[in-house]
C-alpha positions as CSV (number, residue, x, y, z in Angstrom):
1,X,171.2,-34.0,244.4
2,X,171.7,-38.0,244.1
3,X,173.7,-39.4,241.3
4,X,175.7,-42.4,241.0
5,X,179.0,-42.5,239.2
6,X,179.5,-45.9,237.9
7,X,182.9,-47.9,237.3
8,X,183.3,-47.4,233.5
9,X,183.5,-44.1,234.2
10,X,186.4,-44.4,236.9
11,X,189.8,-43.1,235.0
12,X,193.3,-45.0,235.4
13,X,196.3,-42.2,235.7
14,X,199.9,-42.4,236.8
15,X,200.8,-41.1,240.5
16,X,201.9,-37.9,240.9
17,X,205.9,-39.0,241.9
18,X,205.6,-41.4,238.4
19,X,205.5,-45.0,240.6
20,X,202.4,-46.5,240.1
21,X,198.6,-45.8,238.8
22,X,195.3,-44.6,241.0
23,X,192.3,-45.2,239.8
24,X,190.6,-41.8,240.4
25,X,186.7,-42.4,241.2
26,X,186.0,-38.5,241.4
27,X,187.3,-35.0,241.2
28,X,186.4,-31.2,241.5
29,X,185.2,-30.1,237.8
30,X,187.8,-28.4,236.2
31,X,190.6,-30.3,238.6
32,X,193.4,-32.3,237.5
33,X,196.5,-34.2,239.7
34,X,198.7,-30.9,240.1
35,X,195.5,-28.9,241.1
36,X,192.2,-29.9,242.7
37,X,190.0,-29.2,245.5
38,X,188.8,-32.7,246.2
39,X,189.6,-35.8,244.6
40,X,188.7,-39.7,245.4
41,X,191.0,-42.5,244.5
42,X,192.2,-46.0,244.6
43,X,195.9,-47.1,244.2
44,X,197.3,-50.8,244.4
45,X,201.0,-50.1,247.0
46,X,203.1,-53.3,245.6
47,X,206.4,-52.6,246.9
48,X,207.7,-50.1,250.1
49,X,208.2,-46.9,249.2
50,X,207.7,-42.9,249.2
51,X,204.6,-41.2,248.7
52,X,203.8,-38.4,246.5
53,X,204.1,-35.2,247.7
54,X,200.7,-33.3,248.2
55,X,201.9,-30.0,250.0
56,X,199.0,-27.6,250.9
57,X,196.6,-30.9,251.1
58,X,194.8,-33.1,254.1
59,X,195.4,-37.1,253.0
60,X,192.6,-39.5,254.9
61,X,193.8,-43.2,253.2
62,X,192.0,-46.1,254.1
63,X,193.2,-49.8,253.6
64,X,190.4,-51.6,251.6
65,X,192.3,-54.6,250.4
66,X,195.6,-56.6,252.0
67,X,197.5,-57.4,254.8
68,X,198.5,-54.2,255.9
69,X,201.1,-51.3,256.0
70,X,202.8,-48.8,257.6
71,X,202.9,-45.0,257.4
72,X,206.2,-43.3,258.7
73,X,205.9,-39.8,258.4
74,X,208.8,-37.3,258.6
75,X,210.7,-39.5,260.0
76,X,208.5,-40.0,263.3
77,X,205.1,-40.2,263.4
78,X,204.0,-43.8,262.3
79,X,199.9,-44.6,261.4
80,X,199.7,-48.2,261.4
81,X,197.0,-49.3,259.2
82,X,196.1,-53.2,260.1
83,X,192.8,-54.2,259.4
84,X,190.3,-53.6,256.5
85,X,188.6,-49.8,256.5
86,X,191.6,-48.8,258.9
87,X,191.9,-45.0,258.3
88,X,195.3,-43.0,258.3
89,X,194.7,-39.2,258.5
90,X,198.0,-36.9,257.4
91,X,199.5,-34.1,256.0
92,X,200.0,-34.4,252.6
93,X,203.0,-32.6,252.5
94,X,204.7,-35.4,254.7
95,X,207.9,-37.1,253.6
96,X,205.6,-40.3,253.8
97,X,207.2,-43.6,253.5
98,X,205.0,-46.8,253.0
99,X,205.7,-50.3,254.6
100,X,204.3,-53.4,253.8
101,X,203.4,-55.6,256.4
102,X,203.0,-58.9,253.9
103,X,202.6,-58.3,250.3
104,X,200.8,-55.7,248.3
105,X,197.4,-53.8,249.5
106,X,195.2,-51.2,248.2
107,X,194.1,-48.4,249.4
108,X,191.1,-45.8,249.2
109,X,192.5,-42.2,248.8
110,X,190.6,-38.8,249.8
111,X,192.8,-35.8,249.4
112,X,191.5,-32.3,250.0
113,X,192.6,-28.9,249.9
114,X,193.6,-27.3,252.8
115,X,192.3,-23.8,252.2
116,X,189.2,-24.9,250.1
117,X,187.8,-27.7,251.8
118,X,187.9,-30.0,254.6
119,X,187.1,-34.1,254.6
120,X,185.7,-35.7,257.3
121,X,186.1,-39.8,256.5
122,X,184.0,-42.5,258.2
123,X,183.9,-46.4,258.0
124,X,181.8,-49.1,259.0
125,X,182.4,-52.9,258.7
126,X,179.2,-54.6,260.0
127,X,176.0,-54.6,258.3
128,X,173.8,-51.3,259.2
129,X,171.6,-48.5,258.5
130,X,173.6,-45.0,258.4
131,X,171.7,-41.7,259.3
132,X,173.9,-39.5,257.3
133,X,174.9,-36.4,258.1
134,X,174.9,-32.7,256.3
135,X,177.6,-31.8,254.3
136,X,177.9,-30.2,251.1
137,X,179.2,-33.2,249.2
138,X,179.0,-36.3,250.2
139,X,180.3,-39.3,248.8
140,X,179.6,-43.2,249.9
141,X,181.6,-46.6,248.5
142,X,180.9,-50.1,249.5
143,X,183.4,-52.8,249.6
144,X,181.1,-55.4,249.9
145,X,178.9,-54.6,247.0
146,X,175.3,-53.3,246.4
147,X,174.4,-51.1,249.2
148,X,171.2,-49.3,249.8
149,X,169.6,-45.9,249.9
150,X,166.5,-44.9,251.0
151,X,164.9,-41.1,250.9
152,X,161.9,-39.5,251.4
153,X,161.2,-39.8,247.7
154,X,162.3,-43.5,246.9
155,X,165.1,-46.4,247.7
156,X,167.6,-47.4,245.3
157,X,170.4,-50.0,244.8
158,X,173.7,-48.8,244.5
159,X,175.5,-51.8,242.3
160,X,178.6,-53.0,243.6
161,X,181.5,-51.1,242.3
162,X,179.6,-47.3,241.9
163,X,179.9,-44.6,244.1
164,X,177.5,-42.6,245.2
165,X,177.6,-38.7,244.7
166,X,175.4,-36.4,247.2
167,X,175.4,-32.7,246.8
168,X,173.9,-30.5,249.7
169,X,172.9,-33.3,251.9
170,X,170.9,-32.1,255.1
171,X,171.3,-34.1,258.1
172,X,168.5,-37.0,258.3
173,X,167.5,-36.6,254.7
174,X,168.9,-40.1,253.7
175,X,169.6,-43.5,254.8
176,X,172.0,-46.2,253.9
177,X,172.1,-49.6,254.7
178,X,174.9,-51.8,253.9
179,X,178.4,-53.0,254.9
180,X,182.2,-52.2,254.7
181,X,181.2,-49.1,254.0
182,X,183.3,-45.5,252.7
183,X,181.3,-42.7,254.1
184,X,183.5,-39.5,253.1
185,X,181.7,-35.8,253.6
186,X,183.2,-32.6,252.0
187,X,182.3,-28.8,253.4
188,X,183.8,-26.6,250.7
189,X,184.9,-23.2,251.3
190,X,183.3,-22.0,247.9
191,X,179.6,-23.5,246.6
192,X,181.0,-23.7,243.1
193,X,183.4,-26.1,243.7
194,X,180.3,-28.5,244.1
195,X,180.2,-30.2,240.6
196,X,182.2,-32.8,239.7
């Protein structure tokens, strides 16, 4: 049920519209960057610019390093993403169009499939103890390093840089206590799509 997935194992790949690399943290087993369920990602946005296409998926993308940008989408709708552990939530079949507010940022990436899963994304800056809640996958990232969890079995210390991987989570069952935290919870329309 807990399992940590540590940076070495993190994989560098080219954005889907050619532009620029993501580091992808996680994915659906069998998924790749034309077709997945779930996937977890960083990128580096070092320039303005247009987004890749993700028709049929739900974006949530968070601003975890930087001073800022802007998301235009379709020509209207404008998330403006400011501070640290801001969150933008959109349709990732949006003619999306990035602008920096003062040089390049980086940004934390959940992208889900609209018929096969739904994301819900959290984020907390100040030190804290988290109650989390049920969900059949469960993912938490720290930007501020070692973070930690405590069960009814045992605590541990997630070292900075992992993420941590929780599959059927029940709500109460675990703790975490840290800060600048990435709380991201998955409900998947199929149970087999729990592996990653």
């Amino acid at each position: 049920m807990i399992s940590v997935i540590p940076s070495t194992l993190f994989k560098t790949i080219p954005w889907k519209n050619g532009k620029g690399e993501t580091i992808e943290l996680a994915i659906n087993q069998g998924g790749n960057l034309d077709d997945f369920i779930w996937r977890l990602s960083m990128a580096s946005v070092v320039e303005d610019g247009v987004f890749s296409d993700f028709s049929g998926y739900q974006r949530n993308l968070i601003l975890i390093e930087g001073n800022g940008i802007n998301l235009q989408h379709d020509h209207s709708k404008i998330d403006k993403l400011n501070n640290i552990l801001d969150v933008a939530n959109f349709d990732g079949g949006c003619s999306t169009v990035g602008n920096l507010h003062a040089g390049a940022i980086t940004d934390f990436n959940v992208i889900s499939h609209k018929d096969k899963c739904s994301a819900v994304v959290e984020t907390f800056k100040e030190q804290q103890t988290l109650e989390l809640n049920a969900a059949d996958l469960c993912f938490v990232y720290s930007l501020s390093g070692a973070f930690q969890l405590t069960s009814y079995q045992n605590q541990q210390i997630i070292k900075a840089g992992h993420l941590l991987k929780l599959n059927a989570l029940k709500a109460g069952e675990i703790t975490i206590t840290g800060q600048k935290l990435i709380v991201v919870y998955f409900t998947l329309a199929n149970q087999s799509t729990l592996t990653a």
